[in-house]
C-alpha positions in Angstrom: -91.9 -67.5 -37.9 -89.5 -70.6 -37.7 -87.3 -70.5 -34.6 -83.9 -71.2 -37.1 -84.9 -67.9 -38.4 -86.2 -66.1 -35.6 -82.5 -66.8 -34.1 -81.1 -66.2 -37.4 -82.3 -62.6 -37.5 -81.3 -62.4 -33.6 -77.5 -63.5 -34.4 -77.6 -60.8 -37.6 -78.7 -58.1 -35.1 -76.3 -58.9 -32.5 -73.5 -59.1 -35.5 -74.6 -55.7 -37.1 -74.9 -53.9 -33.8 -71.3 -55.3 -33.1 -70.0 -54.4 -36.4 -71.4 -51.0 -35.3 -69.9 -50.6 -31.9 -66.6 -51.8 -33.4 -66.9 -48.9 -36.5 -67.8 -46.2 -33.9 -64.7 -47.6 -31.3 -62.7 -47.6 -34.2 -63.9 -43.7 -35.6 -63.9 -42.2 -32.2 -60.3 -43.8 -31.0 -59.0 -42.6 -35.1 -60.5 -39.3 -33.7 -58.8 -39.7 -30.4 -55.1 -40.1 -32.1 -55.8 -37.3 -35.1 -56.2 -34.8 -32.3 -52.9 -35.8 -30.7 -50.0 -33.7 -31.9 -47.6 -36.6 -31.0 -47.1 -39.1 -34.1 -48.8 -42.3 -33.4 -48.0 -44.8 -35.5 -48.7 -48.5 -35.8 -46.3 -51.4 -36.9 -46.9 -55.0 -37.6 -44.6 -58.0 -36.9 -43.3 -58.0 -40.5 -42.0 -54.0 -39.4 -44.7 -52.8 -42.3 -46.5 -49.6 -41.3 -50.3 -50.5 -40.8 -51.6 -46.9 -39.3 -50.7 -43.3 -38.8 -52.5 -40.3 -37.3 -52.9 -36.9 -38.7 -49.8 -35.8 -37.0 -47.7 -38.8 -38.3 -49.4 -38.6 -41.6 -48.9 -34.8 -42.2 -44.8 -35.3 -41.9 -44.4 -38.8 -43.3 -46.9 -39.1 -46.3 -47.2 -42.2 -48.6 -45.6 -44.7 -46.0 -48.5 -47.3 -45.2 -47.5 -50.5 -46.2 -43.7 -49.8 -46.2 -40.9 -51.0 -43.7 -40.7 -48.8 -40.9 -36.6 -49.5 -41.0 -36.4 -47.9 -44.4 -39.1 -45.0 -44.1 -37.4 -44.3 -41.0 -34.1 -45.2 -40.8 -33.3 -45.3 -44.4 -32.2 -49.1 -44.2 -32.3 -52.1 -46.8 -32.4 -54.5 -43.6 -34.4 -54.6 -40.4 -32.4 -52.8 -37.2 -30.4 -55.1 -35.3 -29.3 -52.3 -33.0 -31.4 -51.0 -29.4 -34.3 -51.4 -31.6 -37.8 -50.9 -29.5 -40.0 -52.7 -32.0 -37.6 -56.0 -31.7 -38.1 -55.7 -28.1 -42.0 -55.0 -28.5 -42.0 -57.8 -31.3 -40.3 -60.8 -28.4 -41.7 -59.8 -25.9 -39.1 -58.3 -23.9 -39.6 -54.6 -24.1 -39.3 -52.7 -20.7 -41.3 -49.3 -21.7 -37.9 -47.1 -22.2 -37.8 -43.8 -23.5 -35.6 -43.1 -26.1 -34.5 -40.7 -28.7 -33.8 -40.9 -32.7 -33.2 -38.7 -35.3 -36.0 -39.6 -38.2 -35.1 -38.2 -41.4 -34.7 -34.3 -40.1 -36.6 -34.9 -36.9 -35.5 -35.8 -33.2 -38.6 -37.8 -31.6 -38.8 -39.0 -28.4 -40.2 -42.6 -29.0 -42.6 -44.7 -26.3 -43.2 -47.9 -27.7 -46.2 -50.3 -26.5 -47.4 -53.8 -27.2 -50.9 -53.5 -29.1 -53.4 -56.2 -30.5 -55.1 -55.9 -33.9 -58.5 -57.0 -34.4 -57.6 -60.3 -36.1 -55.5 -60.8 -32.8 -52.3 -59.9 -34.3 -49.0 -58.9 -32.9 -48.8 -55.1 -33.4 -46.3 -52.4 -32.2 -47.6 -48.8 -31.4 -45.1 -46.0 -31.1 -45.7 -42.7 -29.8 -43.4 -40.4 -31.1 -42.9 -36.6 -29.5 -41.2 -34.3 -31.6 -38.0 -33.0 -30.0 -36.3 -31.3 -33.0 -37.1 -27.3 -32.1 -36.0 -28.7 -27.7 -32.9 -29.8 -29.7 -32.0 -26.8 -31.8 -32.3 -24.9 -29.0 -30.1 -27.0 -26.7 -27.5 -27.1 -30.4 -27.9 -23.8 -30.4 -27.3 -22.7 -26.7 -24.8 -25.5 -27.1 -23.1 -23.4 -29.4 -23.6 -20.1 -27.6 -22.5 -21.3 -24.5 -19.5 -22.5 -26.1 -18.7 -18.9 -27.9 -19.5 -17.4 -24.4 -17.1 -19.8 -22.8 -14.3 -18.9 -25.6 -15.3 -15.3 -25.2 -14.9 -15.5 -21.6 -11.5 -17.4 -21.3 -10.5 -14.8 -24.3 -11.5 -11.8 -21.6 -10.2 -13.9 -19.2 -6.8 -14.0 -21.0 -7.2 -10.3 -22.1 -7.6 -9.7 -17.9 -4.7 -11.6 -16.7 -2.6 -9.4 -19.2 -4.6 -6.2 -17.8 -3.6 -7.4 -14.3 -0.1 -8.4 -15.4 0.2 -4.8 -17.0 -1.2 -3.5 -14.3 0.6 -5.2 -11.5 3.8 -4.5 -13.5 2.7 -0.4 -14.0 1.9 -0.8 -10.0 5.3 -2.1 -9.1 7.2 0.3 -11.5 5.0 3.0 -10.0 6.0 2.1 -6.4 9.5 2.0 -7.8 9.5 5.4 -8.8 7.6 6.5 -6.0 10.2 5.4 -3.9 13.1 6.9 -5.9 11.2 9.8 -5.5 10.7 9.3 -1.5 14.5 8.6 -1.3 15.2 11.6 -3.9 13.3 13.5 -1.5 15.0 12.7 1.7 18.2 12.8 0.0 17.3 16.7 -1.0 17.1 17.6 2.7 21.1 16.6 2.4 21.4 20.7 0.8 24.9 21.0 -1.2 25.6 21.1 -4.9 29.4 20.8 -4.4 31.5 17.4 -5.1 31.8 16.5 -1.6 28.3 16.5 -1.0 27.2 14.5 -4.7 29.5 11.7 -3.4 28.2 11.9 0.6 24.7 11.4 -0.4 25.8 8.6 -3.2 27.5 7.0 -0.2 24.3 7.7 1.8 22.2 5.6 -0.8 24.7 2.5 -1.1 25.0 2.8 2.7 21.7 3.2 4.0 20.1 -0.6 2.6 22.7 -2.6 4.9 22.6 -3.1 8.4 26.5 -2.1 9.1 27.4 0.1 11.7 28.5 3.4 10.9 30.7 6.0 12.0 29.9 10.0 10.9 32.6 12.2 11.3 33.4 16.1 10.7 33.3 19.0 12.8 30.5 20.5 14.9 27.3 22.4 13.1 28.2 20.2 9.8 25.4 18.0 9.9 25.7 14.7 11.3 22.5 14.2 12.7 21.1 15.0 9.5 23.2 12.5 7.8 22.4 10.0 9.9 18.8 10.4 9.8 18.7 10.0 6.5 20.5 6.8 6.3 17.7 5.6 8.6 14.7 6.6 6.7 16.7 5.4 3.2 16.8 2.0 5.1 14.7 -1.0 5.7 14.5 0.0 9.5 12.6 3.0 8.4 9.2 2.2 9.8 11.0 1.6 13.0 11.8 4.0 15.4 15.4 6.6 15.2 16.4 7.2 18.6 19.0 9.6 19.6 21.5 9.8 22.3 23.9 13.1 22.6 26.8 11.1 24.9 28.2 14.2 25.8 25.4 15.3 27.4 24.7 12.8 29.9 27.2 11.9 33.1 28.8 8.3 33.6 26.8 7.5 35.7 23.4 7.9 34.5 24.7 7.1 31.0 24.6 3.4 31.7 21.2 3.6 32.9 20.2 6.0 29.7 21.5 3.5 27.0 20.9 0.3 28.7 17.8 1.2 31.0 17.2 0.1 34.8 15.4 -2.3 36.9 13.0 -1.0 39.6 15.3 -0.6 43.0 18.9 -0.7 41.0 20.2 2.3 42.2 18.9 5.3 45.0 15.5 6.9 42.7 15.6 3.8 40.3 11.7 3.5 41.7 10.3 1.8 38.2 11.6 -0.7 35.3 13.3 2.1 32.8 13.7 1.1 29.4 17.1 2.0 27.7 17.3 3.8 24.2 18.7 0.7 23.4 15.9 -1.2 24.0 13.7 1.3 22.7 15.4 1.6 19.3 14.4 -2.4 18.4 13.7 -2.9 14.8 15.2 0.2 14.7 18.6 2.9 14.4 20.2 4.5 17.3 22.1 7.6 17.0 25.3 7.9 19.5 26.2 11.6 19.2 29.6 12.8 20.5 30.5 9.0 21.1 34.2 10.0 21.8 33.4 11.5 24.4 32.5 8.5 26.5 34.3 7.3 29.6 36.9 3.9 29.3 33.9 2.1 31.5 30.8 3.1 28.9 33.4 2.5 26.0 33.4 -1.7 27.2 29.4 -1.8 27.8 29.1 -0.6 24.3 31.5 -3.0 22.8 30.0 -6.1 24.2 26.2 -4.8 22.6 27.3 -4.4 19.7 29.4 -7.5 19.3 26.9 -9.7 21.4 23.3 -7.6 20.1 22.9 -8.0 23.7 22.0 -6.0 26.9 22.0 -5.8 30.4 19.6 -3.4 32.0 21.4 -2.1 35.0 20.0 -4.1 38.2 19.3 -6.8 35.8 20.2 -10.5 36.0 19.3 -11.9 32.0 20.4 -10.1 29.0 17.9 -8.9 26.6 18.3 -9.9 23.0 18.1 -6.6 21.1 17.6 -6.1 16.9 19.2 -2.4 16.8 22.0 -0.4 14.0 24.0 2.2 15.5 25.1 5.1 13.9 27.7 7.2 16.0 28.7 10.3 15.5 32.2 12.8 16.5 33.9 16.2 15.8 37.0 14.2 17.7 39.6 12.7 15.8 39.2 9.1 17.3 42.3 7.9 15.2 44.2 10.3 17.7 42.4 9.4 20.4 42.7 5.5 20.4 46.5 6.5 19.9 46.8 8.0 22.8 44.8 5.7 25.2 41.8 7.3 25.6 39.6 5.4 23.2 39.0 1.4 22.5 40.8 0.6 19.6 38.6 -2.6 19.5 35.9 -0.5 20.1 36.8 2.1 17.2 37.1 -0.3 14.4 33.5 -1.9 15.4 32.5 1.6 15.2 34.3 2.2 11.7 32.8 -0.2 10.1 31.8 2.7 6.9 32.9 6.2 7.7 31.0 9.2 6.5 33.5 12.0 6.6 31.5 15.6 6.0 33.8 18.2 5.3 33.5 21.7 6.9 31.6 24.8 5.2 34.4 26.6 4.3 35.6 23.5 2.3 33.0 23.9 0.4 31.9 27.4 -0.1 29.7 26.6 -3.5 27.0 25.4 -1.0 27.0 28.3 1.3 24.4 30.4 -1.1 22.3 27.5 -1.7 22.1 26.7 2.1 21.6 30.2 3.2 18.9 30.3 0.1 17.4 27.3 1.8 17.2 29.0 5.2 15.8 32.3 3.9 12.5 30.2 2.3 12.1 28.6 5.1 12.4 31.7 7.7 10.2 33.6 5.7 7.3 31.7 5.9 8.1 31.2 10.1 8.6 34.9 10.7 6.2 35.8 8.3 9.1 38.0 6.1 8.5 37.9 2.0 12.5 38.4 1.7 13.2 36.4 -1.0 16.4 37.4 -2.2 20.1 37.9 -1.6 22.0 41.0 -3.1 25.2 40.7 -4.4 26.5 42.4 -1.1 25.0 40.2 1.5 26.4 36.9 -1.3 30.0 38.4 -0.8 29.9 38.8 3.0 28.4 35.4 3.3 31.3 33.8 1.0 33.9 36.0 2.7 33.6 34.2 6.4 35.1 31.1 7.6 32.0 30.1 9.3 34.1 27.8 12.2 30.4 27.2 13.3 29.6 25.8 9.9 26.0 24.9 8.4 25.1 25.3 12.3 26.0 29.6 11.9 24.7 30.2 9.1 21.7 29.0 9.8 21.3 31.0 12.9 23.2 33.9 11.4 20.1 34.0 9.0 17.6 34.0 11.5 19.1 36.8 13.2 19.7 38.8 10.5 15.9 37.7 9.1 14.3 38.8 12.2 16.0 42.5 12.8 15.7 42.7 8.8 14.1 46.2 7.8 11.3 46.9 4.9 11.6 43.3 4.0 15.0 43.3 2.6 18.5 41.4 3.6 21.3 43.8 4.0 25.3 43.1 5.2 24.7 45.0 7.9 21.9 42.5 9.3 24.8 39.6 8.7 26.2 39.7 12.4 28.9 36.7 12.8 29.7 37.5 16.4 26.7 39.2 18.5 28.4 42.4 19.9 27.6 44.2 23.0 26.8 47.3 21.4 25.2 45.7 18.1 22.6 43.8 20.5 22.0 47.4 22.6 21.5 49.2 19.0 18.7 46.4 18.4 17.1 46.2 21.3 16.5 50.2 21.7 15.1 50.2 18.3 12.6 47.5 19.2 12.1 49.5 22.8 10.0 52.3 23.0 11.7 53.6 26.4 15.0 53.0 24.6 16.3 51.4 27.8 18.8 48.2 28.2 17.8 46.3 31.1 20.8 46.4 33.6 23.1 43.0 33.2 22.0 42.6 29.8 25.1 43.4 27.9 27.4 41.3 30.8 25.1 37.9 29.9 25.1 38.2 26.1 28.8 39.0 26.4 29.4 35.3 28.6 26.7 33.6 26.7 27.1 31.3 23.5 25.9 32.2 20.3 23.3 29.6 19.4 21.3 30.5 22.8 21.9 33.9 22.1 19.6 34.2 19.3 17.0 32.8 21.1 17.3 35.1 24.0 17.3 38.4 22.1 14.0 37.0 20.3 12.7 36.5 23.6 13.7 39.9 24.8 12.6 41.4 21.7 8.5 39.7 22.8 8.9 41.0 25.7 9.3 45.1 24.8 6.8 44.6 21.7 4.5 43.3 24.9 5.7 45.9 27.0 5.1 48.6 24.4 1.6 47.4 23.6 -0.2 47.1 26.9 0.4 43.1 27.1 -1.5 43.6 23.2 -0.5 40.5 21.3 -2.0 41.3 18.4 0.0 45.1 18.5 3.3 43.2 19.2 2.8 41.1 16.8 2.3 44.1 14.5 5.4 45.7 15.7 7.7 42.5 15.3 6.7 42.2 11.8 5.0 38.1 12.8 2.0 36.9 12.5 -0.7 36.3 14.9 -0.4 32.3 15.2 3.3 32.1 15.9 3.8 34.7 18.6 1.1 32.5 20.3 3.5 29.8 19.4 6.6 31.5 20.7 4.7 32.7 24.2 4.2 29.4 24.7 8.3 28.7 23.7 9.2 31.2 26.4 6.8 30.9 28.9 5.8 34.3 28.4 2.1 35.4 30.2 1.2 38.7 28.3 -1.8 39.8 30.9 1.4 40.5 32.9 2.2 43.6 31.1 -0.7 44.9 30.9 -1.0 48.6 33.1 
């Protein structure tokens, strides 16, 4: 065979087995981009579509041949916009990412330079379809914004709640503490005019700091009055400290109100604090202040003008944050006229006076007072008497009572504890303790019916507010007496209970293995 055609048939082989590899790279790579579930798609220089996969084919069908810019983008004109393809096309493209919306489709678009098999320009884009990645994002978009307005709604709705509540918490405090001051008020007992405006004087007193001056005869309640202004006032977490003037001599007066240093006097062997100085950030209570001498009367003029104090011994004042409330059943008007009280001294004091009439000035509050007394008694002496006949109410209304809300309230007790079967008669209501009304009562509580010798001569010389106590302590004594040092039989035979003749053994000292036989 010629050698022109032996190399004839050689090139046709060569050419055919070519056209061959070529067919199969072209099937298997078709192959290779139909099983992709990305659209592939392929774009020429004029922007005409040459190829599509499956994928790309199955969305956008009839396309080949067309302008990708109006098959995709719905345009008359190429893109002049970030356009990939232009990029691809010059040359210039930097292998970005980006996303379009195509038709009803997001895709996420790669774009690559490729080269056909005549050698042409070409563009291949990979596109990834993002449209379900961006109805979710829409539609958590969406949600989160509901759930944002939903929360700033229940955030709104809250603040309200917590302005509703906070409003409901501060008009419950409010009431509580109307209620608090109702109830401290209360302990004021009187229904009578003269008490109503006290305790509305009380209340409009009580929130200042002013000094005040409490006036009215002994046993009317003073110290009760002026307790109360304390815990109706903002110094009621502090401490109320009280000082009965009368009580104390001159000369350790000084040292009681003011307080010592170590070595000041003979026995002054520590630092003493002063009831001034323990009553900071709080209310002192000078009982019986016109009793005082002219000395004390200049010492407690300059604290209470100056705030200041001098601790007796001491060299530097002491800076002290202290109302005083004083208290007197002595007409200090009188007294000032005649020299023996600080007139300086007396109007500092009378800054506001509380005057509180005497009981028999008000004899509408004697039945509630002595009602008042009997509830309490009866719990104390273990008594269910729980009611006053019309009797014992006329013989209470019929005294004077010089000793005021003072006697009645021991006149109760008395009469509470020699009460018979329970029951209050005007025979129990003793005013004045007599000799042979205390012997009656202790032989009927004695089982040897004996009065111990001197007993009638010290009741007879003795006062009546420590009277009462003694005969209660005499009374233990013979129930002990009578019951073999028994407490349990005497506390049978008084009529108490168990717990509070331990409580008033330990009162009076009393051991009852001492009467025992």
């Amino acid at each position: 065979m010629p050698i022109g055609v032996m190399t004839q048939l050689h090139d046709d082989k060569v050419v055919k087995a070519l056209q061959t590899d070529a067919k199969r790279i072209r099937e298997n790579t078709a192959a290779l981009l139909d099983c992709m579930s990305e659209f592939v798609v392929l774009i020429r220089e004029d922007f005409t579509v040459e190829y599509m996969n499956k994928s790309a084919a199955s969305i956008w069908k009839g396309i080949l041949g067309q302008s990708c810019y109006q098959v995709f983008m719905g345009r008359r004109h190429a893109c002049t916009d970030d356009c990939p393809l232009r990029a691809v096309m010059e040359g210039s493209w930097e292998g970005r990412l980006f996303q379009k919306q195509i038709r009803d489709r997001h895709v996420e678009i790669s774009a690559v330079p490729f080269k056909g098999y005549k050698n042409e320009h070409l563009a291949l884009l990979v596109m990834r379809d993002d449209t379900q990645r961006k109805e979710l994002e829409e539609r958590l978009k969406r949600l989160n914004e509901f759930m944002s307005q939903e929360i700033r709604s229940k955030i709104e709705e809250l603040k309200d709640i917590d302005g509703l509540k906070e409003r409901l918490l501060l008009e419950v405090d409010k009431l509580e503490d109307q209620v608090k001051k109702r109830e401290i008020l209360d302990r004021f007992i009187g229904c009578s005019e003269q008490i109503q405006n006290i305790r509305h004087q009380i209340q409009m007193i009580a929130p200042t700091n002013l000094t005040v001056l409490v006036t009215g005869e002994s046993g009317t309640g003073k110290e009760l009055v002026a307790s109360l202004i304390h815990h109706l006032s903002p110094r009621s977490a502090g401490p109320f400290i009280k000082v009965n003037c009368s009580a104390i001599s001159e000369s350790l007066l000084e040292s009681e109100l003011f307080g010592h240093e170590r070595g000041a006097f003979t026995g002054a062997v520590g630092r003493h604090k002063g009831k001034f100085e323990l009553a900071d950030k709080g209310t002192l209570f000078l009982d019986e202040i016109g009793d005082i001498s002219p000395k004390m009367q200049v010492a407690l003029l300059r604290a209470l003008e100056t705030g200041e104090i001098h601790r007796v011994g001491a060299e530097q004042a002491l800076k002290v944050d202290v109302r005083v409330i004083a208290a007197t059943n002595v007409d200090l008007e009188k007294a000032v006229k005649k020299g023996r009280f600080r007139e300086d001294l007396f109007y500092r004091l009378n800054v506001v006076n509380l005057h509180i009439p005497p009981l028999r000035e008000r004899t509408e509050d004697i039945i509630l007072l002595a009602t008042n007394f009997i509830k309490t008694y009866r719990t104390r002496l273990n008594k269910p008497i729980d009611f006053i006949s019309a009797d014992v109410r006329d013989k209470l209304l019929q005294y004077n009572w010089p000793g005021n809300v003072r006697q009645l309230k021991n006149v109760l007790l008395r009469a509470m504890i020699f009460a018979k079967d329970n029951e209050l008669r005007p025979e129990d209501i003793v005013f004045e303790a007599k000799s042979s009304q205390v012997q009656e009562m202790m032989q009927e509580h004695n089982p040897s019916h004996r009065v111990r010798p001197g007993l009638e001569e010290k009741l007879r010389k003795m006062p009546l507010k420590d009277s009462l106590a003694f005969i209660e302590e005499q009374l233990i004594r013979f129930a002990l007496e009578s019951s073999n040092g028994n407490t349990l039989k005497a506390a049978s035979r008084l009529g108490i209970s168990k717990s509070l003749i331990y409580v008033k053994l330990r009162q009076y000292n009393i051991d009852p293995k001492k009467f025992k036989r």
